[in-house]
N, C-alpha and C positions, 0 to 999 in steps of 0.2 A: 743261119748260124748265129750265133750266141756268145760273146767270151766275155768274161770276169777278169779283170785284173785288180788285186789287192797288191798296192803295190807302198813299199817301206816311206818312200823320200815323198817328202808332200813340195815338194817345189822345181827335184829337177826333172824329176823321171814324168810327171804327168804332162809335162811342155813335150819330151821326146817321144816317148810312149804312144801322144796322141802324133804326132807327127808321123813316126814308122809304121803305125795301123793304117794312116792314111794311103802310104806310100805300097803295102801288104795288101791289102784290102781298100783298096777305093772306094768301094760302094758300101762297106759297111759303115752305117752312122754309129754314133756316140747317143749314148742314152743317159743322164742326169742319173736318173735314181730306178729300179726295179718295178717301178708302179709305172711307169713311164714306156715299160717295154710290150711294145705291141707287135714287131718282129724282129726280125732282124736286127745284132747291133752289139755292142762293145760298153762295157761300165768299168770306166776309172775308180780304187778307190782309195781315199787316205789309209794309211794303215798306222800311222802315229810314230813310225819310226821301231827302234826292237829298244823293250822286248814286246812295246805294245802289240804288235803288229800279228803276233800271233793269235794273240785275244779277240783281233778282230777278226776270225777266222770262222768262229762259231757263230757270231753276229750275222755276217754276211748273208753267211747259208743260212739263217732262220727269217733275214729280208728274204731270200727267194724262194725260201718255202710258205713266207707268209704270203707274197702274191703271185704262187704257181708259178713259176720261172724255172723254167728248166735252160741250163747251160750248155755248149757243148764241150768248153774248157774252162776251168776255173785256173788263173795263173796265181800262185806268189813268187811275186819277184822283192827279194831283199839281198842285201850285201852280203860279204861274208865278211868283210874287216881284216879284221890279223885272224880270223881264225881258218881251221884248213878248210878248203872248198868241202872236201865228202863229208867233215861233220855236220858244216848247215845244209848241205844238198840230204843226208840222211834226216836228221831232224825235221827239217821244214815238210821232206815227203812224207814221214810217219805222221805229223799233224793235220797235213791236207786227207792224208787216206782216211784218218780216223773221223773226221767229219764230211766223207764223200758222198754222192748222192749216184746213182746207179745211171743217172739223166748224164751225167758230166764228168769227165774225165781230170783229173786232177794235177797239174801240172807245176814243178817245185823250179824256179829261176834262180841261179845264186851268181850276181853281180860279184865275179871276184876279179878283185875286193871290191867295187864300187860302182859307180856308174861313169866315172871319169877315166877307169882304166878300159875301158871297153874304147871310150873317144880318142884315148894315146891310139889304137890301132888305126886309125886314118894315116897312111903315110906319106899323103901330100900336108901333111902339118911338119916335113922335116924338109929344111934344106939342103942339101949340100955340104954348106960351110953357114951353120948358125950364126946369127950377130946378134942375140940378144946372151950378155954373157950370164946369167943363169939358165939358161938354156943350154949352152956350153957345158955347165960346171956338171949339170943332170946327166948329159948325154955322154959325159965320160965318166960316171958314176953307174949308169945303166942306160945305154941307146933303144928305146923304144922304137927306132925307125926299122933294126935291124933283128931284136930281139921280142921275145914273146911279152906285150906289155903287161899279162895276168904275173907274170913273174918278178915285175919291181920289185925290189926289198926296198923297206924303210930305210931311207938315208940316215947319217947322221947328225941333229938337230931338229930332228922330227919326232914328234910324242906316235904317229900312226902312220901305218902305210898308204891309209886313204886320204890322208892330209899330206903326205909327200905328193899321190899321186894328183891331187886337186892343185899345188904345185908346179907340176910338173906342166901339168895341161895348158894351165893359164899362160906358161912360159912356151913353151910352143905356139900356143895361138899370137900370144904379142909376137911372136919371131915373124908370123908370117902377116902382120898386122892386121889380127883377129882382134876378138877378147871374149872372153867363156866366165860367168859369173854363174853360181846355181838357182840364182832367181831369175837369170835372164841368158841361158845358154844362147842367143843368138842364131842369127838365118845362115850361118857357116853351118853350124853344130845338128842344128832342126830341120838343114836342106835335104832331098834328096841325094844328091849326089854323095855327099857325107856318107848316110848309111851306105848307100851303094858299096861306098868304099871300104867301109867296114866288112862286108858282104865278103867283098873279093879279097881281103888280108885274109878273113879266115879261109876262103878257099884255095886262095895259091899257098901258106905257109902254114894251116894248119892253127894261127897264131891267135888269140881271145877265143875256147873254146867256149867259153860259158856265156860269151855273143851267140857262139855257132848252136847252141843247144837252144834260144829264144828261137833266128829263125829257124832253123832247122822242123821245131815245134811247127814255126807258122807255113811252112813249107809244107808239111802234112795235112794240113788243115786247107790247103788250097791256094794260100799265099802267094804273092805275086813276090819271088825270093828270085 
């Protein structure tokens, strides 16, 4: 098996990304670049952030039809920000189909909003009775411990909802005396037991569906979910 991931964030998602494939797929390795690929394996790749990232869409697929590579999923995982989940989940899949390859299955990921709202769903990151008091002032604004984290709205003194929620996150981890930085999400955020527990929010509550649609994908694919 084979998987492509063109993925938006160049610094957080390729720490986590490579860590959950591990955790999904033990035995598949990670391959550098498509010249490289002799079987089996997985390629990370920048996508420059949006709206680069769509650009690098048609690049991709012309690396793997320059050196015969056949996939058996191609992923774009990007945000969706402030805008509504079905318009980049529609968008993003009309741009994957239209440069599909009959080899690989095309699969559209939309981080709503981010990649930090996905991390709110761990809810051993909530205490009881919070002590860090922005963590307080969040959780009575909107409790991510209890409530669907994809549905934060932007507070007020926030220019974006993905800057509230990168916020939010860091202020739960200091609660629990973490720390989450997106150059260096940390052995909290990149363990196993983390995703696990992301795993089982969306299964007992329904709650980060646009988690549950990655593994959900990986789960089809044979994934160890």
């Amino acid at each position: 098996m084979r998987l492509c991931f063109l993925l938006e964030g160049r610094r957080t998602e390729p720490k986590l990304y490579r860590r959950w494939l591990a955790y999904a797929f033990p035995d598949l390795p990670e391959v550098e670049n498509p010249a490289d690929w002799q079987g089996d394996g997985y390629w990370l790749i920048n996508g420059g952030g949006q709206p680069g990232i769509f650009n690098r869409i048609p690049e991709v697929v012309e690396d793997l039809d320059h050196w015969n590579v056949e996939v058996t999923g191609f992923f774009l995982c990007l945000d969706s920000e402030d805008e509504p989940l079905a318009d980049v989940q529609e968008k993003a899949t009309k741009l994957l189909q239209s440069h599909s390859r009959p080899s690989f299955h095309p699969v559209a990921i939309v981080q709503h909003c981010c990649i930090e709202t996905w991390l709110l769903g761990d809810r051993s990151l909530y205490r009881q009775k919070a002590q860090d008091p922005v963590l307080v002032n969040f959780r009575a604004f909107y409790d991510a411990a209890e409530n669907d984290p994809e549905d934060i709205p932007c507070a007020p003194g926030f220019e974006t909802r993905a800057q509230f929620h990168g916020r939010y996150l860091k202020a739960a981890a200091r609660d629990i005396h973490e720390r989450y930085s997106k150059t260096k999400p940390g052995k909290f955020f990149s363990g196993e037991a983390h995703f696990r527990r992301l795993i089982e929010r969306r299964s007992d509550s329904g709650h980060i569906p646009s988690f549950g649609a990655l593994t959900e994908s990986w789960q089809e694919l044979g994934g160890n979910i």
